[in-house]
DRENPA-3360 file (N, C-alpha, C; in nm, 2 decimals, always signed):
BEGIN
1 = XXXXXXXX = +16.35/-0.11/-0.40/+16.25/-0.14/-0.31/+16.12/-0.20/-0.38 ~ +16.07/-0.31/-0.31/+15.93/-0.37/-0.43/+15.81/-0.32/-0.30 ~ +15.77/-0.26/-0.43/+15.61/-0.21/-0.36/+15.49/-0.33/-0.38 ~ +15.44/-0.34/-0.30/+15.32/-0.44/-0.24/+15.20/-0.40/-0.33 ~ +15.18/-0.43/-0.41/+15.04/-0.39/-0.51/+14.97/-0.50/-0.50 ~ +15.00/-0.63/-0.50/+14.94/-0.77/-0.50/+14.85/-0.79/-0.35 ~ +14.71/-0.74/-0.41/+14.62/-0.79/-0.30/+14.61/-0.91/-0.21 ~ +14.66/-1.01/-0.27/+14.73/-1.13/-0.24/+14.87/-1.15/-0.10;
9 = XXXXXXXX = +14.97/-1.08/-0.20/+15.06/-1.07/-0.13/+15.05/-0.98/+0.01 ~ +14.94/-0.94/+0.00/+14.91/-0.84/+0.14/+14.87/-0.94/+0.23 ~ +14.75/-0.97/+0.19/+14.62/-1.08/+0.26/+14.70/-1.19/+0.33 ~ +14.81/-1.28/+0.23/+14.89/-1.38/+0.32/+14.98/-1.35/+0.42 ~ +15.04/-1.22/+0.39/+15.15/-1.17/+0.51/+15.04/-1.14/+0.62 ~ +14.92/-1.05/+0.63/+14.87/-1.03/+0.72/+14.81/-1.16/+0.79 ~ +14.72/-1.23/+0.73/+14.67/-1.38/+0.80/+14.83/-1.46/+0.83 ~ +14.93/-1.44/+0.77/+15.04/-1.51/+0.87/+15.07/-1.44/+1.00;
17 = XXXXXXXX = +15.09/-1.32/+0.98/+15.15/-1.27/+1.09/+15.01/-1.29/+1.21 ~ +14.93/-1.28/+1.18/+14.80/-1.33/+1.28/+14.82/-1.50/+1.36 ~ +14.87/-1.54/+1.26/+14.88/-1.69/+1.29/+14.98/-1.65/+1.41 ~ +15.09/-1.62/+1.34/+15.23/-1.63/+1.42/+15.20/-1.54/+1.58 ~ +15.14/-1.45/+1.58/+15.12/-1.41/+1.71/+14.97/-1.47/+1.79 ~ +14.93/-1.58/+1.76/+14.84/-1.67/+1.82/+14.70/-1.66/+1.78 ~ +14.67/-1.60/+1.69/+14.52/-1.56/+1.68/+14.51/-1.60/+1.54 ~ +14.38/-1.66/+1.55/+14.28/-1.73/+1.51/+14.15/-1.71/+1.39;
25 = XXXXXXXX = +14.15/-1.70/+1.30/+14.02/-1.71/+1.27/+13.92/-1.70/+1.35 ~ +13.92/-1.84/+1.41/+13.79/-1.88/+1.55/+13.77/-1.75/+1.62 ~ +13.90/-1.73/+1.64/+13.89/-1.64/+1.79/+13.85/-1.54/+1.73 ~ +13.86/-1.48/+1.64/+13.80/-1.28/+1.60/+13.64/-1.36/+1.58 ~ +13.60/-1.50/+1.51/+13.45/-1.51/+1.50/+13.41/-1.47/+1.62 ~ +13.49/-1.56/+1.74/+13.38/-1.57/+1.86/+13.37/-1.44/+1.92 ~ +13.46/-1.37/+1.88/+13.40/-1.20/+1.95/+13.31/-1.18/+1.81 ~ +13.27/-1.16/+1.70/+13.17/-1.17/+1.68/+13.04/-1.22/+1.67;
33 = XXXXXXXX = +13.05/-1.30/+1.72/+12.96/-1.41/+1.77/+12.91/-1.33/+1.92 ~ +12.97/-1.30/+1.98/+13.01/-1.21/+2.10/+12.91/-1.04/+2.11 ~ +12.94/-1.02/+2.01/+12.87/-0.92/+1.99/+12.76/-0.89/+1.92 ~ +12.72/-0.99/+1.82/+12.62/-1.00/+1.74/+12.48/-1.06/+1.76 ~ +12.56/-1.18/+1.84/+12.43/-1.31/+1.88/+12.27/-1.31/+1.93 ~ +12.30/-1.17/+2.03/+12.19/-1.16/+2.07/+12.12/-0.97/+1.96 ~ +12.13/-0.98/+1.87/+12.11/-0.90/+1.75/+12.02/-1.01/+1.65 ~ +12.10/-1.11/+1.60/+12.09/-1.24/+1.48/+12.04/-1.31/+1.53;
41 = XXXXXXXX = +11.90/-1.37/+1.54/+11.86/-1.46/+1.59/+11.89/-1.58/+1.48 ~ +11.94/-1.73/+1.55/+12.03/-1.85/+1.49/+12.14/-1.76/+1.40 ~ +12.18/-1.69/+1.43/+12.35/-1.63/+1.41/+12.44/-1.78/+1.44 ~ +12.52/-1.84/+1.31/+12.60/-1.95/+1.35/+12.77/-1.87/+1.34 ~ +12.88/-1.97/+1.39/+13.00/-1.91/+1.35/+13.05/-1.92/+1.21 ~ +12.97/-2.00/+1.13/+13.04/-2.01/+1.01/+13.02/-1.82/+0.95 ~ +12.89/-1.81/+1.00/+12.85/-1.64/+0.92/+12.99/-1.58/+0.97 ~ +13.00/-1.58/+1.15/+13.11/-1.51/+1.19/+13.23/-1.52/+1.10;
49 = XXXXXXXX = +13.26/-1.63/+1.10/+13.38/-1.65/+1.02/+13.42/-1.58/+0.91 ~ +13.27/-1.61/+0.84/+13.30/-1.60/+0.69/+13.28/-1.36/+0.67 ~ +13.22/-1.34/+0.75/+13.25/-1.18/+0.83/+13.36/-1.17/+0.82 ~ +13.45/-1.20/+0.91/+13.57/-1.20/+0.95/+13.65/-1.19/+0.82 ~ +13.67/-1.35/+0.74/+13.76/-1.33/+0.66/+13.72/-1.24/+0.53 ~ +13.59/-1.19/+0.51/+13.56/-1.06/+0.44/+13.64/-0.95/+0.48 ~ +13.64/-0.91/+0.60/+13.71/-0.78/+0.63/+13.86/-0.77/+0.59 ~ +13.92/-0.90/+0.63/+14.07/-0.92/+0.58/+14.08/-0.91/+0.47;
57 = XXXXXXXX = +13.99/-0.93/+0.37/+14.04/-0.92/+0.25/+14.06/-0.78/+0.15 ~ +14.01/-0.68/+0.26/+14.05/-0.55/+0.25/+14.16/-0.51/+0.24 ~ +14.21/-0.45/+0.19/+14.36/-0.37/+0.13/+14.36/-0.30/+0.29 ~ +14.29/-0.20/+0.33/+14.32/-0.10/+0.44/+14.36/-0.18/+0.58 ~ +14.28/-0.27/+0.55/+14.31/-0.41/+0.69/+14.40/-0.44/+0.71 ~ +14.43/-0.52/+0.59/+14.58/-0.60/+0.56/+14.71/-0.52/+0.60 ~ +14.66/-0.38/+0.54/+14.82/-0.29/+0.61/+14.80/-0.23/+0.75 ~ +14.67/-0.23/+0.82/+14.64/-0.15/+0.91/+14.73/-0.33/+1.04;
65 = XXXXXXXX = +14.68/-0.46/+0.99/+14.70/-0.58/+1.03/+14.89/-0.60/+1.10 ~ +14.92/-0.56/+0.95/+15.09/-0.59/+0.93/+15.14/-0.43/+1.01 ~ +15.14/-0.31/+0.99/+15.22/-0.22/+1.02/+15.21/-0.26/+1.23 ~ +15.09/-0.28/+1.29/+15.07/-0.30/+1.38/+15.13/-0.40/+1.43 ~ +15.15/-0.52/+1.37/+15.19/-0.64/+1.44/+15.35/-0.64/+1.44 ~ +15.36/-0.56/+1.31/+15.53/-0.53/+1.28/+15.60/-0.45/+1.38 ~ +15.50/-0.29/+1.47/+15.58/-0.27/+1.54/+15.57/-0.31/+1.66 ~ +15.47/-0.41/+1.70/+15.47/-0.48/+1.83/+15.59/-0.63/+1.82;
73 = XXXXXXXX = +15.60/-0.61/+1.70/+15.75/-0.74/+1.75/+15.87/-0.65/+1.74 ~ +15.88/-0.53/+1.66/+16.00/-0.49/+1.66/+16.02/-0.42/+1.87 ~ +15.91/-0.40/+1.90/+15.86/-0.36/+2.02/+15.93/-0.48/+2.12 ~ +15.91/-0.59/+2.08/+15.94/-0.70/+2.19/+16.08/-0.73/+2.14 ~ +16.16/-0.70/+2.04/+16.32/-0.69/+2.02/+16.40/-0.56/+2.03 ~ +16.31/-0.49/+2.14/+16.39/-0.37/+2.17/+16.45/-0.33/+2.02 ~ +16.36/-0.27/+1.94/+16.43/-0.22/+1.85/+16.38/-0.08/+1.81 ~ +16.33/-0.05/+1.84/+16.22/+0.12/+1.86/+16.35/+0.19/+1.95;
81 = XXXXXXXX = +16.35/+0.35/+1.93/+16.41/+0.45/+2.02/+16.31/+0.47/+2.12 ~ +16.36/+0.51/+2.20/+16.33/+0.57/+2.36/+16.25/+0.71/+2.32 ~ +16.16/+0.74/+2.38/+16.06/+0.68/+2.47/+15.96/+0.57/+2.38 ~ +15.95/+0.60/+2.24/+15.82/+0.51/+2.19/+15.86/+0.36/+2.28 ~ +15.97/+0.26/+2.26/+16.01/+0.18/+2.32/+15.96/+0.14/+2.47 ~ +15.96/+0.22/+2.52/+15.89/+0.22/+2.65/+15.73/+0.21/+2.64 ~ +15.70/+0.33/+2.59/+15.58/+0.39/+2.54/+15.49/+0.25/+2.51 ~ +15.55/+0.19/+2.41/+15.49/+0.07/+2.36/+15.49/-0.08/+2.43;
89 = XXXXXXXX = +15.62/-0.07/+2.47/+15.67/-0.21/+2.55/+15.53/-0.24/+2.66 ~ +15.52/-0.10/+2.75/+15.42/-0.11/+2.83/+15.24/-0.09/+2.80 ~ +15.23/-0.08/+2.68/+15.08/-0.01/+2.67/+15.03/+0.10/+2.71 ~ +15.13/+0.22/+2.69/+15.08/+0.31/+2.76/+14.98/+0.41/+2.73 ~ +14.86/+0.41/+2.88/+14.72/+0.42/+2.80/+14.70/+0.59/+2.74 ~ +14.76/+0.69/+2.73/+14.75/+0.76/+2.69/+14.87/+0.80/+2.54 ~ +14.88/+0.69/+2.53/+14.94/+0.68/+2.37/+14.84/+0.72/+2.24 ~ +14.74/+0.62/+2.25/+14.64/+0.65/+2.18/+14.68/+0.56/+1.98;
97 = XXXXXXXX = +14.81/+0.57/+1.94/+14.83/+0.58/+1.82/+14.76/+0.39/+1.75 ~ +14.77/+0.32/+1.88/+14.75/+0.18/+1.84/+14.59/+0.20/+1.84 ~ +14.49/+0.23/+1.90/+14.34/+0.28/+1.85/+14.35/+0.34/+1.74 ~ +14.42/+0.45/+1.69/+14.40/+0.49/+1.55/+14.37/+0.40/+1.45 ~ +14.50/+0.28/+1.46/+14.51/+0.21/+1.33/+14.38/+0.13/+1.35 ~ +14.35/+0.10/+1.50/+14.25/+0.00/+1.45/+14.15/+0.09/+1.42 ~ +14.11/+0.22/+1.44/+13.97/+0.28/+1.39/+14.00/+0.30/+1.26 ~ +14.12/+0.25/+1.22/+14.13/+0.31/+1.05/+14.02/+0.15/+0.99;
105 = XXXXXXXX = +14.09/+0.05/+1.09/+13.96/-0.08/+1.04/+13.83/-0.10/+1.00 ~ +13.80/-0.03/+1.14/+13.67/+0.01/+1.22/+13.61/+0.07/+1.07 ~ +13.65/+0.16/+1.05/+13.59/+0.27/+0.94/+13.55/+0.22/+0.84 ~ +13.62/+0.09/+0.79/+13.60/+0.07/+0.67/+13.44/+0.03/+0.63 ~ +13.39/-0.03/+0.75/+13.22/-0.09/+0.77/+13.11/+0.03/+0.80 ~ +13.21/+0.14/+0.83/+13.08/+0.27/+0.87/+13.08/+0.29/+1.05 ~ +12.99/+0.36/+1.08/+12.98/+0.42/+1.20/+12.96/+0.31/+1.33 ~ +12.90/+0.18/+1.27/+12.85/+0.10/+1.42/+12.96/+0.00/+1.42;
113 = XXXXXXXX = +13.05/+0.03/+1.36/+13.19/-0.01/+1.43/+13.23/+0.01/+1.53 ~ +13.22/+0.15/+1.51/+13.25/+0.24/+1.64/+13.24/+0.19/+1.75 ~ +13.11/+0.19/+1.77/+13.04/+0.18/+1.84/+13.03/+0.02/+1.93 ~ +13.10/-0.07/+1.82/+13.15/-0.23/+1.82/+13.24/-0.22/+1.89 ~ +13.32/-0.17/+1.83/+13.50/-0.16/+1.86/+13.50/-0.08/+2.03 ~ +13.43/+0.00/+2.06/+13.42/+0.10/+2.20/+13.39/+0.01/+2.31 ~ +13.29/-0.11/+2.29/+13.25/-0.21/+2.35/+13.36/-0.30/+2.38 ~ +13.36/-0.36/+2.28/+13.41/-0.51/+2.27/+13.58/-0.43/+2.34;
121 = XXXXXXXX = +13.67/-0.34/+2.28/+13.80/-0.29/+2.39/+13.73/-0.25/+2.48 ~ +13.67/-0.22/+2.57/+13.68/-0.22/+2.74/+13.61/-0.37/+2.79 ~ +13.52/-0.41/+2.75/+13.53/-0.55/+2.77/+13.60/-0.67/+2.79 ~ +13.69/-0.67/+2.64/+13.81/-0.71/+2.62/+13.81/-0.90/+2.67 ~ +13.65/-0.96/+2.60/+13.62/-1.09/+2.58/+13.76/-1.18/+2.53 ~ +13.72/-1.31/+2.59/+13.82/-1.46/+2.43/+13.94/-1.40/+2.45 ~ +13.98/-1.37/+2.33/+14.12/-1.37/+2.32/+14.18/-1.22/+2.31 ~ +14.10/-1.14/+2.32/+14.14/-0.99/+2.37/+14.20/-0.98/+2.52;
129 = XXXXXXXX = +14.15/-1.08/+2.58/+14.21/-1.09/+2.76/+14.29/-1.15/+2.78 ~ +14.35/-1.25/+2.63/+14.49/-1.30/+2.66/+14.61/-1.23/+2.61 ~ +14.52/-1.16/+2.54/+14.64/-1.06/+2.47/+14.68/-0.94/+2.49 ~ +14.55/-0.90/+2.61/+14.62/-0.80/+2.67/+14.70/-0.81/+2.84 ~ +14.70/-0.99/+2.86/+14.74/-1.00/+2.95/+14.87/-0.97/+2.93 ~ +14.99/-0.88/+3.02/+15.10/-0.80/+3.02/+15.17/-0.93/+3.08 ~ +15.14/-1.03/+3.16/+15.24/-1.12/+3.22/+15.32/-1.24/+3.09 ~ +15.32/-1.26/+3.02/+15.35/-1.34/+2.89/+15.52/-1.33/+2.88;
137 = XXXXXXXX = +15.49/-1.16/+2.87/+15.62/-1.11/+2.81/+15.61/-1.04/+2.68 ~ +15.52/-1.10/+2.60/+15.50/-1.07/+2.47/+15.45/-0.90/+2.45 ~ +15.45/-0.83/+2.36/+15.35/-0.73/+2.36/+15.25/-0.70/+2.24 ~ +15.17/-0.68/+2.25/+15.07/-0.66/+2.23/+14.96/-0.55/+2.18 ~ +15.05/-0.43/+2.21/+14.98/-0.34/+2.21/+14.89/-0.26/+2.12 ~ +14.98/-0.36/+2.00/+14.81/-0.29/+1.85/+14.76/-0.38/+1.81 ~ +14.79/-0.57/+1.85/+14.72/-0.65/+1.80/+14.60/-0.65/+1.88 ~ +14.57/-0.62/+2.02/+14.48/-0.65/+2.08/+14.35/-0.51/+2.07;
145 = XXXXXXXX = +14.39/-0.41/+1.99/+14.31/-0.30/+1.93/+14.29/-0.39/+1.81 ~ +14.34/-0.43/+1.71/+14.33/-0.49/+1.56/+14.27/-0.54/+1.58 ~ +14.24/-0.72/+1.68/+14.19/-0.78/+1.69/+14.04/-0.72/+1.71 ~ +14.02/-0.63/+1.79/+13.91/-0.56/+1.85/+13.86/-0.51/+1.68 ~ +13.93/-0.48/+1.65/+13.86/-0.40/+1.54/+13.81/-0.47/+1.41 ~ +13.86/-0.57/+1.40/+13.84/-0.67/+1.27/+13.73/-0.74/+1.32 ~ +13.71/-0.77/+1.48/+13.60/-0.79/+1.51/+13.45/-0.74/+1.50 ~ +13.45/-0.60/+1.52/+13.42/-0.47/+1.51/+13.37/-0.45/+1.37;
153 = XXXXXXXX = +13.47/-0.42/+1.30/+13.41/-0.43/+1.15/+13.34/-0.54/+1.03 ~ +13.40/-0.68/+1.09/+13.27/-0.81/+1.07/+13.12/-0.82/+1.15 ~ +13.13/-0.77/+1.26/+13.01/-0.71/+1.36/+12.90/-0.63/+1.26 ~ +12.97/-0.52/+1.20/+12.90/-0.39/+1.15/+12.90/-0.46/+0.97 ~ +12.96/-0.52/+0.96/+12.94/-0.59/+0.77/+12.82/-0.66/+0.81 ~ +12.83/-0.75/+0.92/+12.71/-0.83/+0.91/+12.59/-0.77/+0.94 ~ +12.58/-0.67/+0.99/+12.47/-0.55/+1.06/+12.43/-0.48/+0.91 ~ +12.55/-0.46/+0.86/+12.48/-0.41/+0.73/+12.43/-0.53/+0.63;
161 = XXXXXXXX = +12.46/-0.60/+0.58/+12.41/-0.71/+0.54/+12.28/-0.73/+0.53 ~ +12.26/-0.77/+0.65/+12.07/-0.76/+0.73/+12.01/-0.66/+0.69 ~ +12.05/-0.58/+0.72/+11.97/-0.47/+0.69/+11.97/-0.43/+0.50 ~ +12.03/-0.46/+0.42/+12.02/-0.46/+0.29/+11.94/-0.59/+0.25 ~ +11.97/-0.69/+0.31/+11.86/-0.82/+0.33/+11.74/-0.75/+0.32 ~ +11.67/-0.73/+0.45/+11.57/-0.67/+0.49/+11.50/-0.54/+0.37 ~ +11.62/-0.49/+0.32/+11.57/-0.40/+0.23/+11.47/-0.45/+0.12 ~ +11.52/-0.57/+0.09/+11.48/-0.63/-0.05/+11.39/-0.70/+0.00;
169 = XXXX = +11.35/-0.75/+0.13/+11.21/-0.80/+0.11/+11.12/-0.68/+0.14 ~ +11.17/-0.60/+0.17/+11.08/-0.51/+0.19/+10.98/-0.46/+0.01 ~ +11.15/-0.43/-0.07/+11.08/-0.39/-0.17/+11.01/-0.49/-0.31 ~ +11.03/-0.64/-0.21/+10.99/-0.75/-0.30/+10.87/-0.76/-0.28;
% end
């Protein structure tokens, strides 16, 4: 069995498997953009962006990214036992376990993730509303938490940012 030690080899399987189920770079900025804008005054999408693909480059992401997307396709090839199979196929809201992984994202930026991520899933902006639309066929059920959350913790990187900014003119 080859173990995954190559930060690399993590980062590209996760930004593929993102590709491959329709999501975007753009799209996690614009929920950052989404959440931030009226915080950042001239906030552009390149910052968002460049937020975004910071977070991904996390180890905890990358596996939190892949185990999720992995069992939402094994999910849509009926290949899970009964009940998770169900459990999953449908989103069922008192599962709870697809929030975990994304608060394990969430975490990595500190507390106003939280607080990001609590928002932006019940809102469920851009491409959170295509992805949790159930008529596709597809499912979805930890990318559209993941998504929420990568958004969530670029939200709170950039939040901290500023505020480390601000520290240094303060002490300059």
């Amino acid at each position: 069995m080859t173990k995954y030690t190559s930060k690399t080899e993590l980062e590209v399987r996760a930004r593929q498997l993102l590709k491959e189920r329709g999501v975007k770079i753009e799209d996690i900025a614009e929920l950052v953009y989404y959440l931030q804008s009226k915080y950042h005054q001239g906030l552009t999408m390149d910052t968002c962006r460049y937020n975004v693909n910071r977070v991904l480059t996390k180890r905890e992401v990358q596996n939190a990214v892949i185990t999720g997307i992995e069992l939402d396709m094994l999910a849509e090839q009926k290949q899970l036992s009964e009940p998770l199979q169900e459990t999953i196929a449908i989103d069922e809201g008192l599962y709870g376990i697809d929030e975990v992984i994304a608060l394990s994202i969430v975490n990595v930026y500190g507390s106003i993730g939280f607080t990001n991520f609590g928002y932006i899933d019940k809102q469920k902006p851009g491409i959170l509303e295509k992805l949790n639309d159930k008529s596709s066929g597809e499912i979805h059920t930890f990318l559209d938490d993941i998504v929420g959350a990568v958004a969530a913790a670029a939200s709170s990187r950039l939040a901290h940012g500023d505020a480390e900014n601000e520290h240094e003119e303060l002490d300059g």
